[in-house]
N, CA, C, O and CB atoms as a CASP TS submission, in Angstrom:
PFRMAT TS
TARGET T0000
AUTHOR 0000-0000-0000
METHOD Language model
MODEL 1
PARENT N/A
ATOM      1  N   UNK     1      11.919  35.643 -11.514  1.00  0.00           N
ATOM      2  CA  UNK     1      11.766  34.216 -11.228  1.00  0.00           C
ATOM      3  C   UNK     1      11.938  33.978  -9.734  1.00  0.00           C
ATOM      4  O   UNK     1      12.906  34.401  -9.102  1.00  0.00           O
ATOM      5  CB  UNK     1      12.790  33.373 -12.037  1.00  0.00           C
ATOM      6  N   UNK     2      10.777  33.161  -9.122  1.00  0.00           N
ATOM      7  CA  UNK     2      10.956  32.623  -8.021  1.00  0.00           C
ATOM      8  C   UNK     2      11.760  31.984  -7.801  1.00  0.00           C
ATOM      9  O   UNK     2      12.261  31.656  -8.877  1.00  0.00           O
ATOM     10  CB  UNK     2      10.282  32.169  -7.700  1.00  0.00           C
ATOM     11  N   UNK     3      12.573  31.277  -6.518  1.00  0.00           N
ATOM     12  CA  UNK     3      13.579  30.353  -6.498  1.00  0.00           C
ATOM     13  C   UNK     3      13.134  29.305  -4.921  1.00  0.00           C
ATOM     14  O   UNK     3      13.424  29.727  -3.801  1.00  0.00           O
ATOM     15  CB  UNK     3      15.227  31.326  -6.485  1.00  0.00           C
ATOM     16  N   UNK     4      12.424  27.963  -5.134  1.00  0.00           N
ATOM     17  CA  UNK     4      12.259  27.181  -4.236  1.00  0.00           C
ATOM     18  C   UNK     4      13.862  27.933  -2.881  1.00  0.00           C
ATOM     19  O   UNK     4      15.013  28.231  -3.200  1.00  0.00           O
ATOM     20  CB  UNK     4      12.310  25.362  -5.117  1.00  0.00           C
ATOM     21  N   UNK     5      13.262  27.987  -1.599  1.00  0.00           N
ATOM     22  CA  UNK     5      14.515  28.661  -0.977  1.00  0.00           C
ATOM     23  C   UNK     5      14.393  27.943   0.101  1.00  0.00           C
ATOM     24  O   UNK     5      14.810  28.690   0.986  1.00  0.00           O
ATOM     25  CB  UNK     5      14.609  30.264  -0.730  1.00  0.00           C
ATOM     26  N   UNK     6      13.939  26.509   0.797  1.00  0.00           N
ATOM     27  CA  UNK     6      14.159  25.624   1.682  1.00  0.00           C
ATOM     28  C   UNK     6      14.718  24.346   1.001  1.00  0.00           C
ATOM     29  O   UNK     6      15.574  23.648   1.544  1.00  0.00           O
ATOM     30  CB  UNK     6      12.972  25.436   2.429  1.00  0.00           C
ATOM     31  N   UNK     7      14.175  24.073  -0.246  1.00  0.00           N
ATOM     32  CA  UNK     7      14.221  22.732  -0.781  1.00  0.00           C
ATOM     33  C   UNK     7      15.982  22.349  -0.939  1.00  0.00           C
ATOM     34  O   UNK     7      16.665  23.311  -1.289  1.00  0.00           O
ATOM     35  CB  UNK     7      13.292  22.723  -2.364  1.00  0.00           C
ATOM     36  N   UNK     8      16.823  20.851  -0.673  1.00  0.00           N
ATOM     37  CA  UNK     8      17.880  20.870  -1.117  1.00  0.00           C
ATOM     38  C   UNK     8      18.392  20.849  -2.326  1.00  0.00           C
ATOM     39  O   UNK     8      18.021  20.136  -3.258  1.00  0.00           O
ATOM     40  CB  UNK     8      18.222  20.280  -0.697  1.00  0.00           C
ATOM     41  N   UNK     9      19.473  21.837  -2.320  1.00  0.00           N
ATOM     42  CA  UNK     9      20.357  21.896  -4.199  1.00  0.00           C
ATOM     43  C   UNK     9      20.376  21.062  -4.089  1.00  0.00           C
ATOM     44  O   UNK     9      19.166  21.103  -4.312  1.00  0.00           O
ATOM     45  CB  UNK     9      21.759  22.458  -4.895  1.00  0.00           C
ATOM     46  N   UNK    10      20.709  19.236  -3.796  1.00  0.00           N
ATOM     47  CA  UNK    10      20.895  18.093  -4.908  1.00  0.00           C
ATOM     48  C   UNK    10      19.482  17.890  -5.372  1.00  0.00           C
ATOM     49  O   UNK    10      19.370  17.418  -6.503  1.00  0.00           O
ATOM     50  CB  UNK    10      21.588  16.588  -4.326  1.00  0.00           C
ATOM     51  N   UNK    11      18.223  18.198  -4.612  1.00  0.00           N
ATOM     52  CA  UNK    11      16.705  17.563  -5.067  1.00  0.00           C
ATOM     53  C   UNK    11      16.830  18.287  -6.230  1.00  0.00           C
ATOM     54  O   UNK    11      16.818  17.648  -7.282  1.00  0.00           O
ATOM     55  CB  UNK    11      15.152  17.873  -4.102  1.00  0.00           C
ATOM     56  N   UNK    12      16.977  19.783  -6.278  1.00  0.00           N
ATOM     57  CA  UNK    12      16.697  20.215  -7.171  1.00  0.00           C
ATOM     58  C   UNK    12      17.421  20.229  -8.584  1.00  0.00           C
ATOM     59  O   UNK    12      16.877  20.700  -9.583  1.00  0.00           O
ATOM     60  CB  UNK    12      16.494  21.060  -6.730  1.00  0.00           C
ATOM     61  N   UNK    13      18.538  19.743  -8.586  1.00  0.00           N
ATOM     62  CA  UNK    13      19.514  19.824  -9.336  1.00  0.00           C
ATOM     63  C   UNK    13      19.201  18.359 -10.248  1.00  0.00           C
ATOM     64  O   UNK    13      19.417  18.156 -11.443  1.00  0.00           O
ATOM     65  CB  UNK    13      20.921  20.008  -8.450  1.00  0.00           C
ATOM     66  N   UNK    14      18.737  17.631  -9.427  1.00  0.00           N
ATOM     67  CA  UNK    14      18.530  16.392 -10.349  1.00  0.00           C
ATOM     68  C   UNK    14      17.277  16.179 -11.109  1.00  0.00           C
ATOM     69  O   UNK    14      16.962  15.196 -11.778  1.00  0.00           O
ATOM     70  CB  UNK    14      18.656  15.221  -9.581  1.00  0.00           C
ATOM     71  N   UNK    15      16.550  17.381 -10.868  1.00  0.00           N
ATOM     72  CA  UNK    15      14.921  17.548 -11.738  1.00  0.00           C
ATOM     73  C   UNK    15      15.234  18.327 -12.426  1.00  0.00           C
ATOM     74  O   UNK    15      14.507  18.402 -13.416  1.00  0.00           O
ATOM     75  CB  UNK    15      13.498  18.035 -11.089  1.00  0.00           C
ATOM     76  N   UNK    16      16.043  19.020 -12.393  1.00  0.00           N
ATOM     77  CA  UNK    16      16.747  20.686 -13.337  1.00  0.00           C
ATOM     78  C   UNK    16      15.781  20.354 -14.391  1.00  0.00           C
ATOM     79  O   UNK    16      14.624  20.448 -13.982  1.00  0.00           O
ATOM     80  CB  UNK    16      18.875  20.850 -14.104  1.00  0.00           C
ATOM     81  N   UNK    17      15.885  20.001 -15.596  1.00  0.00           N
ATOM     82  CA  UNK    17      14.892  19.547 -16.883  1.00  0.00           C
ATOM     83  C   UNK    17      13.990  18.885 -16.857  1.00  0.00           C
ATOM     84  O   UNK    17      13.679  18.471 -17.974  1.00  0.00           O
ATOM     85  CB  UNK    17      15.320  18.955 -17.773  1.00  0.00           C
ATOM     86  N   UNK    18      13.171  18.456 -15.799  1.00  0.00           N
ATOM     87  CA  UNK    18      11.706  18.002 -15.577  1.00  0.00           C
ATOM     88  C   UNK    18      10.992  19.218 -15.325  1.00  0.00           C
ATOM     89  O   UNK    18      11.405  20.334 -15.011  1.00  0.00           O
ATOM     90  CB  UNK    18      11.484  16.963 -14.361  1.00  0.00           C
ATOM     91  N   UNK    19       9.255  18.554 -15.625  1.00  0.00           N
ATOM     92  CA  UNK    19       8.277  19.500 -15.368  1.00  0.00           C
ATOM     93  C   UNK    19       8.031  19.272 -14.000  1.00  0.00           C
ATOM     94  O   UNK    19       7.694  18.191 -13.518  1.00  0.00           O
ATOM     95  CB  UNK    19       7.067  19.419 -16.227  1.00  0.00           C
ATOM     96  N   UNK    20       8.297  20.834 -13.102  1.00  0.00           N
ATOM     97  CA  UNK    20       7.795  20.104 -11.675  1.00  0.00           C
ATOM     98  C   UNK    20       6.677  20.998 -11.197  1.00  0.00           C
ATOM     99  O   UNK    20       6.332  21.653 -12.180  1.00  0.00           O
ATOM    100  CB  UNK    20       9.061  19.996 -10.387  1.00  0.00           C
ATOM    101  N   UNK    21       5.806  21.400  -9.947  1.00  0.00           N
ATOM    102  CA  UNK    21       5.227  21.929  -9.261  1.00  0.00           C
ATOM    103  C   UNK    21       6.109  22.215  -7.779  1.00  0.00           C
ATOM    104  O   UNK    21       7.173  21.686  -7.455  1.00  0.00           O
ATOM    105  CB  UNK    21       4.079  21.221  -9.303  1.00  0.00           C
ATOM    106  N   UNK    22       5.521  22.951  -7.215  1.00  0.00           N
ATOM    107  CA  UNK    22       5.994  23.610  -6.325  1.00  0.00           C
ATOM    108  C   UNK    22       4.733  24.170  -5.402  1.00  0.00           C
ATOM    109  O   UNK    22       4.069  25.092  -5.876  1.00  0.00           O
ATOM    110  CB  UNK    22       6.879  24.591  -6.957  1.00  0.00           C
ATOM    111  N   UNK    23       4.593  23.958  -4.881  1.00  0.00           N
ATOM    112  CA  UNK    23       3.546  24.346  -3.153  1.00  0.00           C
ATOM    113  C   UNK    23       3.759  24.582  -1.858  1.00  0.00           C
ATOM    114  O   UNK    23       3.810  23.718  -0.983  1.00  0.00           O
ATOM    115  CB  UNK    23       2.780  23.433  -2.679  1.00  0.00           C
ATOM    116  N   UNK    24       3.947  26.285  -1.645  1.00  0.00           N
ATOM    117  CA  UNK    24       4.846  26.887  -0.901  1.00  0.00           C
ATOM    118  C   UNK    24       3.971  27.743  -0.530  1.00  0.00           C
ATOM    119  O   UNK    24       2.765  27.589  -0.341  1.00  0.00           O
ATOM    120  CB  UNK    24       6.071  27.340  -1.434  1.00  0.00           C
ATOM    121  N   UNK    25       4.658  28.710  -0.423  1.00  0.00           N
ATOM    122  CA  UNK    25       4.233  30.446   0.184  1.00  0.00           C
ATOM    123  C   UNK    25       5.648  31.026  -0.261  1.00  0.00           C
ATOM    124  O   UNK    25       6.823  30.661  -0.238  1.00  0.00           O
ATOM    125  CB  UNK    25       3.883  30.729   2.344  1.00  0.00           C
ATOM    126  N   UNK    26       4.683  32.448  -0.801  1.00  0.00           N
ATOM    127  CA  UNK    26       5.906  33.167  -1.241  1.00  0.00           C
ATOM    128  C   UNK    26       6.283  34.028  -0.233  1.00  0.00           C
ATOM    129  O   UNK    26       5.536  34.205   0.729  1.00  0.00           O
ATOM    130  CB  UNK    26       5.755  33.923  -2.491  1.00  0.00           C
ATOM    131  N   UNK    27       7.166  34.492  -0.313  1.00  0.00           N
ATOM    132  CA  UNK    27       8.223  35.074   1.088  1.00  0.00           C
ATOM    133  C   UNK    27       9.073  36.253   0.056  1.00  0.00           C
ATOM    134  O   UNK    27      10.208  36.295  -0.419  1.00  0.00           O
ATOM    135  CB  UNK    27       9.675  33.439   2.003  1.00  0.00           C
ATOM    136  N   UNK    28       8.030  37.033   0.011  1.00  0.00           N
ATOM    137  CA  UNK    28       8.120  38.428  -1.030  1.00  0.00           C
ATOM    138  C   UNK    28       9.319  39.818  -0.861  1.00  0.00           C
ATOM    139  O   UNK    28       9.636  40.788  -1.551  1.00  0.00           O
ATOM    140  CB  UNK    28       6.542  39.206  -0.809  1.00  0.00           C
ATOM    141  N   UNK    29       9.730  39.236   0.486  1.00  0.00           N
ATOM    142  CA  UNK    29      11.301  40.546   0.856  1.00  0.00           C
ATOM    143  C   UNK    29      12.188  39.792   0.103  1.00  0.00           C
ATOM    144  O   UNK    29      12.822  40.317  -0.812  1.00  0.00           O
ATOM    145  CB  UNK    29      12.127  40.819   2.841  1.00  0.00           C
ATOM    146  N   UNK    30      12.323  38.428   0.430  1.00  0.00           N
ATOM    147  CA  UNK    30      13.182  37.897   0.073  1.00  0.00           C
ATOM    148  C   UNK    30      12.971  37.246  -1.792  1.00  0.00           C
ATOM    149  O   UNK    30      13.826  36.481  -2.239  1.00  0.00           O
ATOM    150  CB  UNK    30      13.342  36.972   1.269  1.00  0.00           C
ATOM    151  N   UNK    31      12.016  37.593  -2.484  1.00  0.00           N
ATOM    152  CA  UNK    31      11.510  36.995  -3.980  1.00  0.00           C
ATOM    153  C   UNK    31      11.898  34.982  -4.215  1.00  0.00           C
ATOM    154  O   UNK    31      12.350  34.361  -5.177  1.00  0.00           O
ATOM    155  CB  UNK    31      12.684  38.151  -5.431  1.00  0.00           C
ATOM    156  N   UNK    32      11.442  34.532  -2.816  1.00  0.00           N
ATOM    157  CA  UNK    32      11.700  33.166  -3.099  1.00  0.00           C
ATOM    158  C   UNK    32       9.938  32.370  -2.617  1.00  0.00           C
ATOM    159  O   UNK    32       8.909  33.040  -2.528  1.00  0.00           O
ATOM    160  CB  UNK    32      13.314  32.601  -1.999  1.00  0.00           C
ATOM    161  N   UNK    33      10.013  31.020  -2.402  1.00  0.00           N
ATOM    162  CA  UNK    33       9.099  30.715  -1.964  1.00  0.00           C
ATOM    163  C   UNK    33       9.588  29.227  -0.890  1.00  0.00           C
ATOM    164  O   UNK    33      10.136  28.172  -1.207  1.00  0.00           O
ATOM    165  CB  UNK    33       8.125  30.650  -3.175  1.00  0.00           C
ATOM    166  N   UNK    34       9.152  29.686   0.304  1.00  0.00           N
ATOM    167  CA  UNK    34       8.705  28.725   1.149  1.00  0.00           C
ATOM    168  C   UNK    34       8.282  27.307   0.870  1.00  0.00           C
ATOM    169  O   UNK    34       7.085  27.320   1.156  1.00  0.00           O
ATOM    170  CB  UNK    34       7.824  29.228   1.647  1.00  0.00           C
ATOM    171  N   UNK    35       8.571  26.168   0.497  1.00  0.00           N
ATOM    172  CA  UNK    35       8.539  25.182  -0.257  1.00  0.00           C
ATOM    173  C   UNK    35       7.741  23.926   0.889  1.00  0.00           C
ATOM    174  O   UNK    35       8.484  23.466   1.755  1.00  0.00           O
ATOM    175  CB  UNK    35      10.161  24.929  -0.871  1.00  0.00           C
ATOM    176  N   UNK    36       6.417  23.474   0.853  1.00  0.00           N
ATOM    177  CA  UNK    36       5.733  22.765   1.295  1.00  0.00           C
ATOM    178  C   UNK    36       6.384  21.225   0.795  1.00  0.00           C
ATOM    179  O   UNK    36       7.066  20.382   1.379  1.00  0.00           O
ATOM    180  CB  UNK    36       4.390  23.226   0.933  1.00  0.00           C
ATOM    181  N   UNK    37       5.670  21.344  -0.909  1.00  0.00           N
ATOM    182  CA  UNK    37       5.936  20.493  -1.394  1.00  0.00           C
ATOM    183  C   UNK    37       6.392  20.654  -2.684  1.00  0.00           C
ATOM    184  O   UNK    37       6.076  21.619  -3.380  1.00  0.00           O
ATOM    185  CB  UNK    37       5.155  19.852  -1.222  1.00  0.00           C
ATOM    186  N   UNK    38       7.526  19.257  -3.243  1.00  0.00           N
ATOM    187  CA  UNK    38       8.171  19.581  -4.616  1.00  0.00           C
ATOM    188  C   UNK    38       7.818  18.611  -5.208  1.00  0.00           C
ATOM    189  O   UNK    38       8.148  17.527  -4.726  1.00  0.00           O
ATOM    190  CB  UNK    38       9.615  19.784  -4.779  1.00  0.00           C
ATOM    191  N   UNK    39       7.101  18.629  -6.340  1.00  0.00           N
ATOM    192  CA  UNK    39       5.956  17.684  -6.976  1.00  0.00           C
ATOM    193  C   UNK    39       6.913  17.548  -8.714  1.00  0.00           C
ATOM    194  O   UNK    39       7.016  18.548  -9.424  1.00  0.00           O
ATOM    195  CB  UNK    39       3.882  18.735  -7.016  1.00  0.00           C
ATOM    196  N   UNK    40       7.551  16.086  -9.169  1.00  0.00           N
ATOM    197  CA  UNK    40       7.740  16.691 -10.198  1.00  0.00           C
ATOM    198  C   UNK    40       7.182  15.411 -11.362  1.00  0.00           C
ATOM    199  O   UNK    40       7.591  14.277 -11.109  1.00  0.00           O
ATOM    200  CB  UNK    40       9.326  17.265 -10.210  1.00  0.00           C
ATOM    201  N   UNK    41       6.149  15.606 -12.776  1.00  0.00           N
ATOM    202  CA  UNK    41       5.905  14.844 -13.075  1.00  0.00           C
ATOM    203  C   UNK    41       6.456  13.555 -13.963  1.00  0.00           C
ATOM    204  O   UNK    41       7.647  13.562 -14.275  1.00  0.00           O
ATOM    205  CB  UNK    41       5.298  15.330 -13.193  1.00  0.00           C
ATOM    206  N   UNK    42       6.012  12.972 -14.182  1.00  0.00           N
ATOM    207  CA  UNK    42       6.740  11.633 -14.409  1.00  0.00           C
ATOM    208  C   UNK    42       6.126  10.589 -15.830  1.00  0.00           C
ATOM    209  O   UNK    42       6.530   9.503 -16.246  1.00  0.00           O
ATOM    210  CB  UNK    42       6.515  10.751 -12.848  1.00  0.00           C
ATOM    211  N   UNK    43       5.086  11.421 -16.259  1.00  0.00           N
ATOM    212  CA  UNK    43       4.660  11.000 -17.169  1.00  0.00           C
ATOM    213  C   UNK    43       2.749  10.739 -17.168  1.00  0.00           C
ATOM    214  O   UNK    43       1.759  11.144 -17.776  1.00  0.00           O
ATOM    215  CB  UNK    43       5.591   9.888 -17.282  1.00  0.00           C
ATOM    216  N   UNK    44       3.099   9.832 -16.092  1.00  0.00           N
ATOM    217  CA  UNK    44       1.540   9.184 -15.444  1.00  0.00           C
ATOM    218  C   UNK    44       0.858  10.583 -14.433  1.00  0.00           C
ATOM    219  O   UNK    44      -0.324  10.501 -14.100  1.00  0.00           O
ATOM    220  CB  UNK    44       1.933   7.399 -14.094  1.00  0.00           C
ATOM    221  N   UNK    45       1.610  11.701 -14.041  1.00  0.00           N
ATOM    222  CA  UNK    45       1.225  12.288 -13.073  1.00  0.00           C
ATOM    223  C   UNK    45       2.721  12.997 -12.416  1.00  0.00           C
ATOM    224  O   UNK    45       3.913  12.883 -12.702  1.00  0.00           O
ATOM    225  CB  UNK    45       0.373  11.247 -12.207  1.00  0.00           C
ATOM    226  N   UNK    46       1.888  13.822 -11.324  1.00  0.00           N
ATOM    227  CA  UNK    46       2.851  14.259 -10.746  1.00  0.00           C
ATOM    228  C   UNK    46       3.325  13.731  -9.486  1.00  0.00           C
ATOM    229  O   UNK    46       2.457  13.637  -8.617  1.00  0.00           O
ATOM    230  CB  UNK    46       2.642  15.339 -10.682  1.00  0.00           C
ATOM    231  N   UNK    47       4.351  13.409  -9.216  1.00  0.00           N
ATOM    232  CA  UNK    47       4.680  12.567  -7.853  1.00  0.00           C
ATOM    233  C   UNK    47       5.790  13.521  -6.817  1.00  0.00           C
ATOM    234  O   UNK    47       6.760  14.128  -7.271  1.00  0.00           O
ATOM    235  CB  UNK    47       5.532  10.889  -8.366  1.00  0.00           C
ATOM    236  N   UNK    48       5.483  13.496  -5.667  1.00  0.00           N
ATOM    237  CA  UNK    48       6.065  14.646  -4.421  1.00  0.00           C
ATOM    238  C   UNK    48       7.445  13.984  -4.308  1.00  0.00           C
ATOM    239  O   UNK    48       7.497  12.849  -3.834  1.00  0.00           O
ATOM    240  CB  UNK    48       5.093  14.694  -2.625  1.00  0.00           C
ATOM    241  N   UNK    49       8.416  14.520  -4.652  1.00  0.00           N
ATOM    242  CA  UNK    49       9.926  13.879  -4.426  1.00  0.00           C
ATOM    243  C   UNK    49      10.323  14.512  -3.101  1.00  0.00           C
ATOM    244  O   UNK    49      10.621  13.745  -2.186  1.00  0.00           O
ATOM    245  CB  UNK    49      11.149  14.286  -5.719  1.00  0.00           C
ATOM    246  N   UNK    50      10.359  15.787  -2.899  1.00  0.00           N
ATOM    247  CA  UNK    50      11.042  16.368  -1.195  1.00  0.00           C
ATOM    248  C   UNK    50       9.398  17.050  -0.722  1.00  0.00           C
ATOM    249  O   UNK    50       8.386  17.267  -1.388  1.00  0.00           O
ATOM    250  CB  UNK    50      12.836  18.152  -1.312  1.00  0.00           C
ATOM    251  N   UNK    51       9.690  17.219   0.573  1.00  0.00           N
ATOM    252  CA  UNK    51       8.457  18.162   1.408  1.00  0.00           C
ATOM    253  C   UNK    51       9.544  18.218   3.126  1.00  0.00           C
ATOM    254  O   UNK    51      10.320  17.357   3.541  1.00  0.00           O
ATOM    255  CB  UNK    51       6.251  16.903   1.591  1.00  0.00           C
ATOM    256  N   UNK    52       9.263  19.225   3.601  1.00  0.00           N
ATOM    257  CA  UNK    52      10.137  19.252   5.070  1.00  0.00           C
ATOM    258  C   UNK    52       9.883  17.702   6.109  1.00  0.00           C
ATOM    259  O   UNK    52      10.698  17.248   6.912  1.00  0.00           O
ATOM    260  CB  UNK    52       9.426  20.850   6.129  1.00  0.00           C
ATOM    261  N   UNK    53       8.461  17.112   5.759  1.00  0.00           N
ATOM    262  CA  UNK    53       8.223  16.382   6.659  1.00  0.00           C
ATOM    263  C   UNK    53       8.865  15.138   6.118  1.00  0.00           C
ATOM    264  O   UNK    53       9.252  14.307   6.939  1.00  0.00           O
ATOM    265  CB  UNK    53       6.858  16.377   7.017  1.00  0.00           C
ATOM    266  N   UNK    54       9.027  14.905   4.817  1.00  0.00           N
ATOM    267  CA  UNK    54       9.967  13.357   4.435  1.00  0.00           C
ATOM    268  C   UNK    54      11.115  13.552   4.517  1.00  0.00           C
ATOM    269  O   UNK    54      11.873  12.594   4.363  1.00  0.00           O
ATOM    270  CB  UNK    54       9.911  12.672   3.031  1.00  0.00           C
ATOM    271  N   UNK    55      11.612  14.784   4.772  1.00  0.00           N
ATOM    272  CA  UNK    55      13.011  14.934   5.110  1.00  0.00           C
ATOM    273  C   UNK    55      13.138  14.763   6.622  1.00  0.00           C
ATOM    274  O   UNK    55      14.085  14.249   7.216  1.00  0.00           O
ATOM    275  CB  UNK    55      13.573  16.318   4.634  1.00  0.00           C
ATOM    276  N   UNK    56      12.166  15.215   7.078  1.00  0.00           N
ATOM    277  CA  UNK    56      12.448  15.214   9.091  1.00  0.00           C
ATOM    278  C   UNK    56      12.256  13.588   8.939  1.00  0.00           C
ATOM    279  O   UNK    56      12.687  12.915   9.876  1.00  0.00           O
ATOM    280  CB  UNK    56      10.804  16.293  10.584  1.00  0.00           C
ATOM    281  N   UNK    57      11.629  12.884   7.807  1.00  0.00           N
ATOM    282  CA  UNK    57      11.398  11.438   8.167  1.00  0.00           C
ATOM    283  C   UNK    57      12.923  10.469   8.179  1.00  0.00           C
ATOM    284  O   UNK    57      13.352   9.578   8.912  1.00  0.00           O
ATOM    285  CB  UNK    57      10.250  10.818   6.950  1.00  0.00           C
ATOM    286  N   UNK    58      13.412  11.140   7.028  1.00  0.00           N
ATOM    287  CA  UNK    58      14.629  10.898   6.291  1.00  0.00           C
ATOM    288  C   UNK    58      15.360  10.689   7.327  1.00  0.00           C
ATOM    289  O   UNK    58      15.735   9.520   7.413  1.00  0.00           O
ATOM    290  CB  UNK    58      15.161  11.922   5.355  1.00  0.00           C
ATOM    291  N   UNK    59      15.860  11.679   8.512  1.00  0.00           N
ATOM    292  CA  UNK    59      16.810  11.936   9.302  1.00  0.00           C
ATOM    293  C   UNK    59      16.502  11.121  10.367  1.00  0.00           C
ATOM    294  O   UNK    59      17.229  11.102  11.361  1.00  0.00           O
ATOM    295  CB  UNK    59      16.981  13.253   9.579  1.00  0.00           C
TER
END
């Protein structure tokens, strides 16, 4: 199993049991992936909750 390895433990911790997506690059020494975007769906679709750039927005 891959493991999102930029995204933050609380984003991820609070989707734990949702269906999500993930759009990265894998980073294969390390068996994780580089995390673009974290997409998780919602019923209607899938909607982007973290990505590096809404976090640089965030701050």
């Amino acid at each position: 199993m891959r493991v999102p390895s930029n995204g933050p433990r609380d984003t991820k911790v609070r989707h734990v049991r949702k269906q999500a997506r993930v759009i990265g690059t894998v980073v294969e020494p390390y068996r994780s992936i580089s995390v673009e975007s974290l997409q998780v769906e919602l019923g209607d679709g899938y909607r982007e909750v973290w990505s590096p750039q809404a976090q640089q927005r965030a701050f």
